[in-house]
Every structure is written in C-alpha cells, then in structure tokens.
NUDREN-173528 format. One line per 10 residues: number of its first residue (from 1); their letters; for each residue x, y, z of C-alpha. Coordinates in steps of 0.1 Angstrom, whole numbers, plus 5000, padded with zeros to 4 digits. Layout:
N
NUM = a = X,Y,Z ~ ...
! end
This chain:
480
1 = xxxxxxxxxx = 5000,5000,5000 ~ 5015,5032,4995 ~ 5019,5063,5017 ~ 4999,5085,5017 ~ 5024,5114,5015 ~ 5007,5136,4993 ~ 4977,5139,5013 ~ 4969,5167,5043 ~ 4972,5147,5078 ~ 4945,5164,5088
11 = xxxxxxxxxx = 4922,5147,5066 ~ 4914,5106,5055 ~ 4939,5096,5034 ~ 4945,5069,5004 ~ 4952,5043,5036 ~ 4923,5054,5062 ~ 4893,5063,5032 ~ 4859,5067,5055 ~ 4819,5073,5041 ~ 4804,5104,5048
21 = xxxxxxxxxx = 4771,5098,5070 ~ 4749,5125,5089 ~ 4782,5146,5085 ~ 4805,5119,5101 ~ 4835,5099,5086 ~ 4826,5062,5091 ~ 4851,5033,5087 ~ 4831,5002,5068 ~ 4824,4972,5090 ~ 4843,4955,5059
31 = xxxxxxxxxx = 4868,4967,5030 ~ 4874,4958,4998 ~ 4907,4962,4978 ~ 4913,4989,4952 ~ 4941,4983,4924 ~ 4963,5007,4910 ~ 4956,4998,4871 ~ 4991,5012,4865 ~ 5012,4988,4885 ~ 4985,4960,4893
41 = xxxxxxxxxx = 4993,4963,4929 ~ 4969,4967,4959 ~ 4962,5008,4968 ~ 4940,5007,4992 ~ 4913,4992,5014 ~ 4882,5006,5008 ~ 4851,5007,5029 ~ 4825,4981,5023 ~ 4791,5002,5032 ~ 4764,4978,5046
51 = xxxxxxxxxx = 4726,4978,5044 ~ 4727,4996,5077 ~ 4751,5022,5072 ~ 4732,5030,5036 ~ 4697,5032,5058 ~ 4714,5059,5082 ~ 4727,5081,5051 ~ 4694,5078,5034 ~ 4678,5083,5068 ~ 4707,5113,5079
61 = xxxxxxxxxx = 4694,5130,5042 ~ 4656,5124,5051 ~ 4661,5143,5079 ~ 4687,5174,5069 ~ 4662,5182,5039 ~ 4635,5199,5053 ~ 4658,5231,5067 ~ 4682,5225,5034 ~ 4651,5237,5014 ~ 4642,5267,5032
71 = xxxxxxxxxx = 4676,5290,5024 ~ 4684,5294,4985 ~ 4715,5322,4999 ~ 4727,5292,5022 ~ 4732,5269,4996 ~ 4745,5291,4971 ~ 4772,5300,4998 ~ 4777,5263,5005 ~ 4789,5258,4964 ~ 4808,5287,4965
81 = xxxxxxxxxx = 4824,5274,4991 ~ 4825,5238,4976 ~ 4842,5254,4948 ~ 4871,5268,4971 ~ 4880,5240,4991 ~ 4888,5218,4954 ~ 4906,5246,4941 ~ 4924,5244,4977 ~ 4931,5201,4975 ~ 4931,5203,4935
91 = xxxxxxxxxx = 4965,5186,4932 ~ 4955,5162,4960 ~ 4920,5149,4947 ~ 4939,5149,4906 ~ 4967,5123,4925 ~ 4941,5101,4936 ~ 4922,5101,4904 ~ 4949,5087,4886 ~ 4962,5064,4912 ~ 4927,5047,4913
101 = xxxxxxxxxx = 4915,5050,4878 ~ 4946,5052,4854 ~ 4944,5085,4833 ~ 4977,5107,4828 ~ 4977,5137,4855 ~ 4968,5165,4831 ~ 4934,5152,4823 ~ 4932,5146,4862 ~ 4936,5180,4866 ~ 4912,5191,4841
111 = xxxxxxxxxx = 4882,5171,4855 ~ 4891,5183,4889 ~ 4892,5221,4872 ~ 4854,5211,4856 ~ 4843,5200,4892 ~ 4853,5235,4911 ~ 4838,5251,4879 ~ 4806,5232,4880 ~ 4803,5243,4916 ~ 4810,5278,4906
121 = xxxxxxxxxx = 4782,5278,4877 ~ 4757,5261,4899 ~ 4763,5291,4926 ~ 4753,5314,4905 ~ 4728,5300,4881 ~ 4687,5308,4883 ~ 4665,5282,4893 ~ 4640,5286,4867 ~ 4610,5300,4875 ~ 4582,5320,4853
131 = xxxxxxxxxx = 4554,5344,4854 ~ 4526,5331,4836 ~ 4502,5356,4838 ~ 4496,5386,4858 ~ 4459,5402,4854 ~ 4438,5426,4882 ~ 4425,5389,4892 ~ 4451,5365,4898 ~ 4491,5359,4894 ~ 4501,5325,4879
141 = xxxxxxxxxx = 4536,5317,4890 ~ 4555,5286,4880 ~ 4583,5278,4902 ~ 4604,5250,4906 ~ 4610,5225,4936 ~ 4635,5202,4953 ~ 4621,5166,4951 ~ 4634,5155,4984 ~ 4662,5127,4989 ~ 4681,5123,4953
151 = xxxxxxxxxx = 4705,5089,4951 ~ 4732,5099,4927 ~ 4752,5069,4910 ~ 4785,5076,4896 ~ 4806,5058,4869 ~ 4846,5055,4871 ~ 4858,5069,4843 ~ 4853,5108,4856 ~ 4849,5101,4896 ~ 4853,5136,4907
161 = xxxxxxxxxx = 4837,5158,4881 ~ 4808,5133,4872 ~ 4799,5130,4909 ~ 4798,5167,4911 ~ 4778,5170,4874 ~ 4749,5155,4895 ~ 4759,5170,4933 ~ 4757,5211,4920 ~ 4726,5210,4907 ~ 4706,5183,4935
171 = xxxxxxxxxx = 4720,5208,4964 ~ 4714,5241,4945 ~ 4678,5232,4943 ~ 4671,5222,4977 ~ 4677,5184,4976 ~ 4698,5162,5000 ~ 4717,5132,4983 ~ 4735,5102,4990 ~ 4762,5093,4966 ~ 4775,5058,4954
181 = xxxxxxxxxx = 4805,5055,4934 ~ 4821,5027,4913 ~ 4837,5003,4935 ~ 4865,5009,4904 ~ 4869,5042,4915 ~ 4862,5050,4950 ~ 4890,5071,4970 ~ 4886,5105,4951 ~ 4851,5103,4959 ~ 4855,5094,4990
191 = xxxxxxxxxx = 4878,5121,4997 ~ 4857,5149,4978 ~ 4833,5141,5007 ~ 4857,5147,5033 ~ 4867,5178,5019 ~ 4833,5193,5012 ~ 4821,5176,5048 ~ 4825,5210,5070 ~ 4807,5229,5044 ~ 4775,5214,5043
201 = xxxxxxxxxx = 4751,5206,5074 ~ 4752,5172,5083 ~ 4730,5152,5062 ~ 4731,5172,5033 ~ 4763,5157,5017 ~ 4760,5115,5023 ~ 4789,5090,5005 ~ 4784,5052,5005 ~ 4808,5027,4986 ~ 4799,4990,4978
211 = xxxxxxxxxx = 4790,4968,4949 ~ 4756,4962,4933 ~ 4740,4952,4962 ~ 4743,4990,4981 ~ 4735,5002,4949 ~ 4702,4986,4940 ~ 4692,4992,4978 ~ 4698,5028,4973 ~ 4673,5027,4941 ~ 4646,5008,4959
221 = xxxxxxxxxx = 4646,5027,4990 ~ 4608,5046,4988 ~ 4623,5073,5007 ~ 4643,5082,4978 ~ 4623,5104,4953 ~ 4650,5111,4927 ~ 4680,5086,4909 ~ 4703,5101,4887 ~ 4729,5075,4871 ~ 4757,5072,4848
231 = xxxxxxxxxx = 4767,5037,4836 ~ 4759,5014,4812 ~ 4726,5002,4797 ~ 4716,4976,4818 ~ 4722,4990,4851 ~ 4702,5020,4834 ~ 4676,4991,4832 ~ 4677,4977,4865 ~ 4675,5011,4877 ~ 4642,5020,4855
241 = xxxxxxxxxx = 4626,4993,4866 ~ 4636,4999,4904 ~ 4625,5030,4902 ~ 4589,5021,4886 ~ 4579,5010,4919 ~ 4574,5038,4936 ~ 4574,5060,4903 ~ 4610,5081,4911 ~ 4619,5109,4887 ~ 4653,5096,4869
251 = xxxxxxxxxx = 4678,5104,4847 ~ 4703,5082,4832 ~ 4732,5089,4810 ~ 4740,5056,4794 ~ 4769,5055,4772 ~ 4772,5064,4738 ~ 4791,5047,4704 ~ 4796,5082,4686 ~ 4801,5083,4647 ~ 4827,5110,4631
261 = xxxxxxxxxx = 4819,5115,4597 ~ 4847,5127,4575 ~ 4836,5146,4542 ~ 4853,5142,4508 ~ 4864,5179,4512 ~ 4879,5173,4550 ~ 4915,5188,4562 ~ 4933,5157,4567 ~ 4957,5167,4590 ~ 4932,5190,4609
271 = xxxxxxxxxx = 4907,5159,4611 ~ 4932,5134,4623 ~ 4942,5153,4650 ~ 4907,5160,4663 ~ 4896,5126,4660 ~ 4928,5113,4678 ~ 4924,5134,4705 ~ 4890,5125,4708 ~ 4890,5087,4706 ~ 4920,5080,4726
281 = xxxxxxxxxx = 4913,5105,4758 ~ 4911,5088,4791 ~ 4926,5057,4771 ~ 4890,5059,4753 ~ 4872,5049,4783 ~ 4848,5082,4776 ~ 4812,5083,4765 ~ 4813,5106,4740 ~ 4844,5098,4723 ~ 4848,5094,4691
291 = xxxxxxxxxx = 4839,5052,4685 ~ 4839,5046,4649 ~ 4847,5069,4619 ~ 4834,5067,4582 ~ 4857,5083,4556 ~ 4855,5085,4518 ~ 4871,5057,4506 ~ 4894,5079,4486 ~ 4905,5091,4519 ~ 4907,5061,4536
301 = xxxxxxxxxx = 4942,5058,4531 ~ 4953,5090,4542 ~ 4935,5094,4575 ~ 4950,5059,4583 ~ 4982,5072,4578 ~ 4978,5109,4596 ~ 4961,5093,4628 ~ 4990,5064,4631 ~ 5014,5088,4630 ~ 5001,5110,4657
311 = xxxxxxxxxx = 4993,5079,4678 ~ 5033,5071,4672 ~ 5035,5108,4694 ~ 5018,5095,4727 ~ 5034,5084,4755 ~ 5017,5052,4770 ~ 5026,5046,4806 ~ 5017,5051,4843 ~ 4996,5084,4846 ~ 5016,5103,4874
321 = xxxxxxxxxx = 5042,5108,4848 ~ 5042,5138,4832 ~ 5049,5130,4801 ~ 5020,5102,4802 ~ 4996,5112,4776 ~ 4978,5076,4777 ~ 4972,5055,4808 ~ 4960,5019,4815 ~ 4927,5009,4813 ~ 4910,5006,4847
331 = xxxxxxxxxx = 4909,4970,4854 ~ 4918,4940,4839 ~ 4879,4929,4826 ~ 4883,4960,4806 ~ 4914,4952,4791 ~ 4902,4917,4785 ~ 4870,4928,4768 ~ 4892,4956,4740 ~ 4919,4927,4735 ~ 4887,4903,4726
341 = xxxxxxxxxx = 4871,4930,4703 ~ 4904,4935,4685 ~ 4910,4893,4680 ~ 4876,4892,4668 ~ 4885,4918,4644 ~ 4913,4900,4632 ~ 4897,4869,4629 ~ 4874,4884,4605 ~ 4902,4895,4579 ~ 4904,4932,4597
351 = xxxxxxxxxx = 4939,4951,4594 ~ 4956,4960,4622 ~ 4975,4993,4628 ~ 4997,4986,4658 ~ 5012,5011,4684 ~ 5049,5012,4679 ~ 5059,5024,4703 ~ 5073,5009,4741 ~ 5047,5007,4771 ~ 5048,4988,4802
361 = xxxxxxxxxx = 5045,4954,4806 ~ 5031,4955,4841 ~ 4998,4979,4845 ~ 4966,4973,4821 ~ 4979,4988,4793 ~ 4963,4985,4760 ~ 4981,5006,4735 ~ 4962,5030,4706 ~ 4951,5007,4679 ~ 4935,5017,4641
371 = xxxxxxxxxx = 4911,4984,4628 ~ 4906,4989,4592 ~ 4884,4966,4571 ~ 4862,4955,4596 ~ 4825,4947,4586 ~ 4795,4971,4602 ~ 4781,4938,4620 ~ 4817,4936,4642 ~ 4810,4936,4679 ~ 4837,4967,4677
381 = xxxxxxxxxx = 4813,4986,4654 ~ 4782,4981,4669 ~ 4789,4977,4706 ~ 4806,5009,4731 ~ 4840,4993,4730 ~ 4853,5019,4761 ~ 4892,5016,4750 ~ 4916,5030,4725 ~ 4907,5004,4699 ~ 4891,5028,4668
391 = xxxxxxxxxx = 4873,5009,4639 ~ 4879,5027,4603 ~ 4853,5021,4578 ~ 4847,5036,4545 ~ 4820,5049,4522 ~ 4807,5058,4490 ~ 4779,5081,4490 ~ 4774,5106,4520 ~ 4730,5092,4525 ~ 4751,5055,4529
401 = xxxxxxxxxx = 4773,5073,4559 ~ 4743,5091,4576 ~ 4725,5061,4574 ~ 4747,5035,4592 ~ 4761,5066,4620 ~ 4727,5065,4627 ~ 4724,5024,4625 ~ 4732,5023,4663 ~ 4714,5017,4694 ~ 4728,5046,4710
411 = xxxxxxxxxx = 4729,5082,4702 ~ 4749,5103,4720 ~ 4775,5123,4702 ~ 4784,5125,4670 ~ 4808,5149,4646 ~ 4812,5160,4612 ~ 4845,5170,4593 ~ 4847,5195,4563 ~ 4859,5225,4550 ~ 4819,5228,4540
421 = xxxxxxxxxx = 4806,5245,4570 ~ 4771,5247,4557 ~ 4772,5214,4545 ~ 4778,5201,4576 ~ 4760,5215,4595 ~ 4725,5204,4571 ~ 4738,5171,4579 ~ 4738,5174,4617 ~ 4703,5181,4618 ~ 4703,5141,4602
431 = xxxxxxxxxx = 4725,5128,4629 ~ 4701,5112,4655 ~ 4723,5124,4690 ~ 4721,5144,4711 ~ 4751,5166,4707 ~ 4770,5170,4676 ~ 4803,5187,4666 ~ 4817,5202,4634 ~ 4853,5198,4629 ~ 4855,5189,4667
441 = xxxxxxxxxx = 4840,5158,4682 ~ 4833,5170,4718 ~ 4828,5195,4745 ~ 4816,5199,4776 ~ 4802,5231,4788 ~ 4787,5238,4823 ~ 4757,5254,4810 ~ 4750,5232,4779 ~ 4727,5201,4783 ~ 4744,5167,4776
451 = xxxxxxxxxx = 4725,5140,4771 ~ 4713,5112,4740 ~ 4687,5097,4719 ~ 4681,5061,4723 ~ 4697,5039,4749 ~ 4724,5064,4756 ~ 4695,5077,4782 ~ 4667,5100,4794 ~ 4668,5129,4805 ~ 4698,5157,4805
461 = xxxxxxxxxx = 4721,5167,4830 ~ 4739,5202,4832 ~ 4729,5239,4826 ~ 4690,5248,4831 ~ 4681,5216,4820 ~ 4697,5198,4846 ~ 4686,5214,4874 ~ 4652,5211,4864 ~ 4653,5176,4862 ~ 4667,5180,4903
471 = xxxxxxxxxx = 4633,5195,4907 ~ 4596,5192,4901 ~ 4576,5220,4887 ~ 4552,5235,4908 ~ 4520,5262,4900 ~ 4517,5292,4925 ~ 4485,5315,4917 ~ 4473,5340,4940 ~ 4443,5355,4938 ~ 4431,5393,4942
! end
C-alpha cells in the first residue's frame, strides 16, 4: 500500500478512506481492495458500506432536507464554498484520480478544474422560475422545487467531476443526496466528501461505497424520490425498473458509440488530430468519444496514415508521469474485453495498425490501435468498445454514411469534418444524437445540456436543464 504522503494529515487519506454519513466519517464494518491499474498492485482498502450504514445516510438526508430547502443564499454560499475547498486540495484529489483509475495527470487535473467550475456555475445559476400571467385577478407563478432525497450513482471513468455533474445541481435546488460511486473508482470520491464535509450541514452531503448490492438498495429505498445514474445500459435498466415501483423521477446517462463522419472535402491533417484526440482520451474509456469513423474511401488511406502517425506521438505509461499522455485501462475485465474486440476483428480479415511504440508490461495497458476493414456487423462497430481500439470504415455516398452513424442503438454524440461549414451543418440536423460537433467531436460546457437519443439515456444533465430535472415544477397563483 502506498503512503499516503501527498495527502493533508488532517484529513482521510489513500490508507484510512471513511463514508460520509449524517456529516461523520465512518470506517466500513468490511473493505474491499482497490488496484492501481498502472502497476496491478493493491492501493487501498476501501470501505464496504452495509445495508445499515446506507439506511442511516438515506435516513441522515431524510432528515437534513426539510431546513436545506428553506435557504436558496445558504446553499448558494455552500457551492461557493465547495468550489474553494477543490481549488484548495486540486493537486491532492487529481493524485488520487489517477492512482485509482489510470488517466495521465493533466486530464486529472482538468476534471478536477470542471468540478470547482461546476460548483462555481451552479452558485450562480437561476433556478427557473416563470410568470405566467399577471391580470387585476390572479398571478400565475411557476416555480420550481426540490424533490426530496436524490441517490446519485457515479461511473469510474470521471469520479470527481461526474459526481459533482449531478451534486451542484441536486443541492442548489434544495435536495439532499446520497452518493454511490464505482467500486473501480472509489478514493477520490471518498475524499471529495471529506473535503466538502465542513461545508455542508450534516445530512446534506452523504457518500456510501459498495458493489451492486448497496447500489440497488439505494434505488429501491421509497424514501428516495429522485435517481440520477451514469453507467451502462443495463444498470440504466435495473435502475428504470427499480425506480417504477414507487414512480421516482430519473435520469440516466448511458453511454454512447459516437460516429465522426469525415467529408470528401475534410482537412486531413486537421481531422486526424481532432479525431485522435477525441477517441484516445482517458485511454477511450469516455462516453462521447469518438467510436467509429466513416471516411470516403478515397480518403481512407490518408487518415489511416495521419492518425497512426500521431498515435506514434503519445506516451503510454503510468499516469503520474508527466509526460503520460495515455494511461491503462481501469481493470483487467476491461482490458480483457478491448483485446477480445480487437481478436475478433482480426479473425474476420480486419487490418491491424499497431502502436509502435514501448509501454509497460506491468499495469493494464492496451496501446492506441487503428482496425481497418472491419465489417458494420463487428461487435467493435456496433457495441461501446470503452478503449483505445478505433474501427475505420469507408464509404461511398454521404446518405450511405448518415445512414449506418445512425444504425446504432445509441445516440449520444456525433461529429462532422469539412471545410463545407454549411454542408455540415445540414447534415447534423440528420445525425440522431444528442450533441453533435463540426470539425470537433466533443465539448463539455457547464451550461449546455448533455445527454442522447436512444439507449444512451433519458433525461439531461447540466445547465437549466439539469437542474430542472433535480426538481419538480410546481403552479403558484394568487388571487386578488
């Protein structure tokens, strides 16, 4: 296990992680191991929350909401403040998320950057509300309120700013929470809820670690009004029809196996880079990266040859090194499951652009890899493949491409390449997705809503549009 020397002393470090109930930091009555994915080796004990421990978070958040709800200057004090105290431990939280979940320490830094940000937004954005009418009889008021105790389920890939994604907006309406994340990526949670601990009244602010079990507890509890979950389509599932009992308002962000579309008229070099960047970020373990591109088959040979030689540029390796710009993949089932795509691939005739380049031979590394030749029916084509494994496939006629980007049960993100800015962007309005990029695949924006057609989900999370899904509408009139 190693020291925890980068941590404060004051606070629960990578060896003594705790839960955050009622505003207390509780050991587990049992642990479980978390692995460093870049050396294989144990990094922690984590705590094991039981079905006791989860009733007294749900019950400590039952109980703080009521006086939460009352003060909107509170709680926008409370995110401010939120906002500080990462800015303060930002080096500290971006250490852990790459110890626990792989990715190089610059794009650590830049989710934990987006988290204090998201806080920031949140402090400061409306909670909508609306005049409907206003005559010498009556004022029609719509207003907007918290639903009560919201369980929010978070994925490993982005531990710190997904968590906060769904904390900003729950708490800025009025709602308590209780949050569960990945048992893949526990400690920065873990230790965001330390940090953020003397902020918020006890209650407010709940974390609980464990496996499925806690998790599908958490959903079923009736004092729980709203579930919001990232993951993948079948917990999205179980969680829909959990939720059914008792009718809770959800939102689930499911995953996405976005499309780039590169038009006959593309900048190679300018499209390469973009889709690179995209598809191979956090080692490709992100929703709305780029998944599978169609090119003109004229250009098929070209972009090949652009993207291999800026994948020959990255530096695969362990993710507190500086110069890392791709780190292992977060456990070994994911490893497993890209190596399996790729042998399928190969087994169906598929050519193989390899990674040249020197990586570790201990860690769960998978290097960048180009698969070109590959059918549409290939499990890498139609499935979320989560890894730096990007399937190349070509086309004819432009109706052909729209038609099999869309060929997918997701729809979350998509993009479009060409020096044909109108063009493209008549052919986004085809893309069935919910976001879609021109000569960039994806951004992020605090006050944008993100969210897909299909199975990627229901629902959208950030900007107006996520808070109101924190909240149920509500219709004020007062007579005269």
């Amino acid at each position: 296990m190693l020291a925890p020397t980068f941590l404060p002393d004051c606070l629960p470090g990578i060896d003594r992680p705790r839960l955050l109930i009622d505003g207390q930091a509780v050991a587990g009555s049992a642990t479980f191991d978390t692995i460093n994915p870049a050396t294989e080796e144990v990094l922690s004990s984590v705590p094991d929350c039981n079905l006791t421990q989860l009733d007294q978070a749900i019950a400590a958040a039952v109980q703080a909401f009521p006086k939460w709800r009352r003060d909107e200057t509170k709680r926008r004090q409370a995110l401010r403040n939120c906002a500080a105290v990462i800015r303060t431990h930002h080096e500290d939280l971006s250490r852990l998320i790459t110890l626990d979940q792989g990715k190089p320490l610059t794009e650590a830094r830049r989710e934990v950057s987006y988290a204090a940000e998201l806080f920031e937004e949140h402090a400061v954005q409306p909670i909508p509300t609306q005049v409907l009418a206003d005559t010498d009889t009556v004022s029609t008021r719509l207003v907007l309120c918290p639903l009560g105790v919201a369980a929010l389920i978070t994925p490993w890939n982005f531990p710190v700013g997904t968590a906060v994604v769904k904390i900003a907006p729950a708490l800025l309406v009025g709602n308590t929470v209780v949050v569960k994340p990945s048992p893949h990526a526990s400690l920065a949670p873990l230790f965001l809820g330390q940090i953020l601990r003397p902020l918020l009244p006890p209650g407010v602010l709940n974390v609980v670690t464990g496996d499925a079990v806690i998790g599908s507890a958490l959903v079923s509890d009736p004092r729980v009004t709203k579930v919001s979950l990232t993951g993948s389509v079948a917990t999205g599932r179980d969680v829909s029809r959990r939720a059914a009992a008792d009718l809770k308002r959800i939102t689930l962000e499911l995953g996405g196996n976005d499309p780039a579309i590169v038009l006959p008229d593309a900048d190679i070099a300018t499209t390469a880079l973009g889709i690179a960047r995209s598809a191979f970020r956090n080692a490709g373990q992100v929703c709305s990266a780029v998944k599978r591109v169609y090119v003109p088959e004229e250009l098929e040979r070209a972009l090949l040859k652009a993207i291999s030689a800026i994948c020959r540029q990255f530096v695969v390796g362990d993710g507190l090194h500086e110069a890392t710009t791709i780190g292992p993949l977060v456990n070994s089932a994911q490893r497993r499951r890209v190596q399996t795509l790729e042998a399928e691939c190969r087994s169906q005739g598929a050519r193989i652009s390899p990674y040249r380049g020197a990586y570790p031979t201990q860690g769960y590394y998978h290097p960048p890899t180009l698969v070109s030749g590959v059918p549409d029916t290939a499990r890498i084509v139609t499935e979320e493949q989560f890894g730096p494994t990007l399937p190349i496939l070509t086309y004819r006629d432009i109706d052909d491409a729209i038609e099999r980007a869309n060929d997918s049960t997701f729809g979350l993100s998509a993009s479009i390449w060409s020096t044909d800015i109108t063009r493209a962007e008549a052919i986004s309005h085809e893309l069935e997705c919910g976001r879609v990029g021109i000569n960039g695949h994806s951004r992020s924006l605090a006050n944008a809503p993100f969210g897909g057609f299909k199975q990627s989900g229901i629902g959208r999370e950030l900007g107006p549009w996520g808070t109101a899904g924190m909240g149920e509408l509500k219709v004020i009139n007062t007579f005269k």
